[in-house]
C-alpha positions in Angstrom: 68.8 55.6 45.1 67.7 52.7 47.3 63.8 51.9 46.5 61.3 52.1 49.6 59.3 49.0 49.6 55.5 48.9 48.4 54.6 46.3 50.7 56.5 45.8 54.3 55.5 42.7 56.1 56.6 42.4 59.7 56.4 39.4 62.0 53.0 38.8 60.5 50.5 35.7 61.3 48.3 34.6 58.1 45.2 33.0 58.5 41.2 33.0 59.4 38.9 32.8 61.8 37.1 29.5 62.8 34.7 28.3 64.6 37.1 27.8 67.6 38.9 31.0 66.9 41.8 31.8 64.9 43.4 29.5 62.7 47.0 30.8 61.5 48.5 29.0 58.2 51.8 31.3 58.4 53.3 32.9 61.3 55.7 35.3 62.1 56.5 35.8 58.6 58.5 39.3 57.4 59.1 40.3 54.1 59.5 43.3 52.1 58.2 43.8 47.9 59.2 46.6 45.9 58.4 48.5 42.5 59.3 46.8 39.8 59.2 43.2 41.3 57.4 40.6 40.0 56.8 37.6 43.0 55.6 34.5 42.7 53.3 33.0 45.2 53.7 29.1 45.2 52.2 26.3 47.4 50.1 23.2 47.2 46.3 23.7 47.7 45.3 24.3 51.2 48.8 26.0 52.5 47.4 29.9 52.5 48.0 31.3 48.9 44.4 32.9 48.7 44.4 34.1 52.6 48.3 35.7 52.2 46.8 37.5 48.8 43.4 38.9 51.0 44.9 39.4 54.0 47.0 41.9 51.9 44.0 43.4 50.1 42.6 43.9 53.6 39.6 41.6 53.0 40.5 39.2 55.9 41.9 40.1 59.4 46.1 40.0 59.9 46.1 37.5 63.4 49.4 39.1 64.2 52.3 41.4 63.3 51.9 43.9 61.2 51.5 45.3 57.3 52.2 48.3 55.9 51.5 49.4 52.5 53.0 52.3 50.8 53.7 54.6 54.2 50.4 53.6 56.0 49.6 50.8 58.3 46.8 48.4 56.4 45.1 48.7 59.7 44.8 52.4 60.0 44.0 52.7 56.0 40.7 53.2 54.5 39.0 51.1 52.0 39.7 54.1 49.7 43.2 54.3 50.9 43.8 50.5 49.6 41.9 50.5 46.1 44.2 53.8 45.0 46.8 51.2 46.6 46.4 47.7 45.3 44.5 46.3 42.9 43.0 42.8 43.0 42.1 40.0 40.4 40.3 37.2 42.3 38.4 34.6 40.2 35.0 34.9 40.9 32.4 37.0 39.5 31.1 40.0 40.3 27.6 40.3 41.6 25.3 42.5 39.6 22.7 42.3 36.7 23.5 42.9 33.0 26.9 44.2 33.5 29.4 44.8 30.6 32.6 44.1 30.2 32.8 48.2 30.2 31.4 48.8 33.5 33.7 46.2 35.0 37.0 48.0 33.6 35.2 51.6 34.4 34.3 50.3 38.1 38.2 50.4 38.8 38.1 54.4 38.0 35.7 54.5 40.9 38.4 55.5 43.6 39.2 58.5 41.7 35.3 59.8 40.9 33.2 62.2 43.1 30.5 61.1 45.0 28.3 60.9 42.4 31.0 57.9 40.7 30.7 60.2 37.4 33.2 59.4 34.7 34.5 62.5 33.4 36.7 62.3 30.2 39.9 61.4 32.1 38.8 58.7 33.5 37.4 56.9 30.1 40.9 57.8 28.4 41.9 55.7 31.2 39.3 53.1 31.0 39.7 52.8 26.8 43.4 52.3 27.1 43.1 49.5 29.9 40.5 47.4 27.6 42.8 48.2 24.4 45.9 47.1 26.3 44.0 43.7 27.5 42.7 43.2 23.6 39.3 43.0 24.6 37.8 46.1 22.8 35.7 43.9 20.7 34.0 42.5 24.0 33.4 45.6 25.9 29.8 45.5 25.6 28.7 42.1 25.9 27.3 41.2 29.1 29.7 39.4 31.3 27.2 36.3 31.1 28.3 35.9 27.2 31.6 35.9 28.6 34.1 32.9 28.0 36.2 32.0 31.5 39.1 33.4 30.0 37.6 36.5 28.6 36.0 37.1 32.0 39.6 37.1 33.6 41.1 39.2 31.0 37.9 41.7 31.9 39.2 41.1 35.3 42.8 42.0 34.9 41.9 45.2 32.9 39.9 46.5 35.5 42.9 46.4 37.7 44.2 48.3 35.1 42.2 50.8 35.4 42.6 51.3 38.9 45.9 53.0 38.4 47.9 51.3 41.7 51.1 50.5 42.2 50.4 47.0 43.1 48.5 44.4 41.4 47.7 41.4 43.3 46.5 38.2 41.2 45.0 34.8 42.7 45.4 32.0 40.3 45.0 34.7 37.0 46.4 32.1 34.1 43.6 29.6 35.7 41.1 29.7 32.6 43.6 30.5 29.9 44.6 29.1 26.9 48.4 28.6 26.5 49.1 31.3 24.1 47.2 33.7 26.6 49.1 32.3 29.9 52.2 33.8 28.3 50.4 36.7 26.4 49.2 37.5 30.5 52.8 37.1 32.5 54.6 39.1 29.4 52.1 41.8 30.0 52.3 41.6 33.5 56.7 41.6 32.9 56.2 44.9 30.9 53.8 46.7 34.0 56.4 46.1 36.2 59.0 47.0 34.0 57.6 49.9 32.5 55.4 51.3 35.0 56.8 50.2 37.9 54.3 48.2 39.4 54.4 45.7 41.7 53.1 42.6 41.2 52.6 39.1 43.3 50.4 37.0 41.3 49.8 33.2 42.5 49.6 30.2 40.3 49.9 27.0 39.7 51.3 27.1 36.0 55.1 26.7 38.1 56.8 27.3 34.5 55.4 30.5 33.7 56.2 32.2 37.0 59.9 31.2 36.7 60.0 32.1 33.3 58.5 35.7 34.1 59.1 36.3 37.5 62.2 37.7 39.8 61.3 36.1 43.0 59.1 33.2 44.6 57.5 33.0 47.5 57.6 30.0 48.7 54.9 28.4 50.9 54.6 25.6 52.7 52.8 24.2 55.9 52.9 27.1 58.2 56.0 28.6 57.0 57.5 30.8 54.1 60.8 31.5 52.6 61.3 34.3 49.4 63.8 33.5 47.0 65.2 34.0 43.7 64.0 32.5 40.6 67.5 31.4 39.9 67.6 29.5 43.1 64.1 27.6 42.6 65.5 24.5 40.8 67.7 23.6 44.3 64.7 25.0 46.9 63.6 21.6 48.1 60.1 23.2 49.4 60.0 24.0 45.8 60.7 20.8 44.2 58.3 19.4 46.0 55.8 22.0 44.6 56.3 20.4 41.6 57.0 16.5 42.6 59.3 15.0 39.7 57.4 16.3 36.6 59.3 19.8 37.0 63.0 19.9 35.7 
C-alpha cells in the first residue's frame, strides 16, 4: 500500500517579509514527508531552519508555491485545521501568569474541547499519559518559572503530545538538554514515529543525534535545499561543511 504523504511541498519559496518587501531564503523548493519519517532539518545559523519549520506551522507567509498538509491546502486551512494537524515545539515561553506545567500539556487538548475549552475525562487520560510518557509527573504543578531549561522543553514536547497530530514539528528541541536527555528525547521521538506513525522533522544542531535517529536530512544551505538519506550524509558536501572537520 503506497503511503500518501503528510506534508507535500511544491515549488515553494521560504522566507519573510522585510522592510523592502519579501526576502526569500529557499526557493522553488519541493518535497514530500510521510508517516513514519523522522527528517532532519540541518543548516548553519541564518540559512532558514526556524522560517522552513513556521512557514509549515502556518505562522509565517509561503512567498510562493504551494503546501499542503494532510489533503488541505495550508492556505485554505484554519488555525483549528493545523493544531489537530501539526504540533509545534519552539523554544520560547509561553506568555501567561502562574502557569503549570499541567496547563501547558492540557493547552494541547484545546483543539478537541467545546467552546467552553472544558476538559472532560478523555481528554486528562490524554493529558496524564503525555506528562507520564515525558517523565515529568513529579513537575506537573510547579509553575513554569521554577522550571529548569530543560524541564521547560520537556513540558514543551509533552504538550505536543497531547495534541494528538500526526506531525510534530521541533525547532532546536535537544537545545537545553543534558546528554543523557538529548538521546532519552530522539529515542522517544524514534518510537512516535515508529509506533504511532508520526511524522516528525525536528531541527538541530547536535549533527550526531539526528544521524543516529533519523531516516532523512534535509539539507540547507544558502538559498537552496536537497533531502537525502542519512546513509548518504557522510559524502553530502553541503553536509560536511555543516559540520567543518570535527564531524567524522
Amino acid at each position: 500500500m503506497v503511503k500518501e504523504p503528510c506534508i507535500h511541498i511544491q515549488q515553494a519559496d521560504f522566507g519573510y517579509v522585510g522592510k523592502n518587501g519579501p526576502v526569500k531564503l529557499l526557493q522553488d523548493f519541493s518535497a514530500s514527508f510521510y508517516p513514519g519519517e523522522r527528517i532532519g532539518l540541518v543548516g548553519l545559523n541564518g540559512v532558514g531552519k526556524s522560517t522552513f519549520i513556521r512557514t509549515l506551522a502556518g505562522l509565517q507567509p509561503l512567498l510562493g508555491g504551494s503546501i499542503t498538509i494532510g489533503k488541505q491546502s495550508l492556505g485554505e486551512s484554519s488555525a483549528l485545521d493545523l493544531a489537530k494537524q501539526m504540533a509545534l515545539v519552539l523554544t520560547e515561553r509561553p506568555a501567561g501568569f502562574n502557569l503549570t506545567v499541567f496547563d501547558v500539556v492540557a493547552s494541547g487538548q484545546m483543539p478537541y474541547t467545546n467552546a467552553f475549552h472544558r476538559l472532560e475525562a478523555e481528554h486528562l487520560d490524554v493529558i496524564r499519559k503525555a506528562i507520564a510518557l515525558i517523565g515529568i509527573e513529579p513537575f506537573q504543578h510547579k509553575e513554569l518559572s521554577e522550571l529548569s531549561d530543560g524541564m521547560f522543553q520537556k513540558t514543551l514536547i509533552a504538550k505536543a503530545l497531547a495534541q494528538q497530530t500526526p506531525i510534530l514539528l521541533l525547532d532546536e528541541p535537544s537545545a537545553f538538554l543534558d546528554y543523557g536527555s538529548k538521546h532519552e528525547l530522539f529515542l522517544l521521538l524514534k518510537q512516535l514515529s515508529l509506533e504511532r506513525q508520526k511524522c516528525i522533522l525536528v531541527s538541530s544542531h547536535d549533527l550526531d543525534l539526528l544521524i543516529k535517529y533519523c531516516d532523512k536530512l534535509l539539507v540547507l544551505t544558502q538559498h537552496s535545499a536537497e533531502l537525502i538519506l542519512v546513509s548518504e550524509a557522510m559524502h553530502h558536501e553541503g553536509f560536511k561543511a555543516i559540520g567543518g572537520k570535527f564531524l567524522h
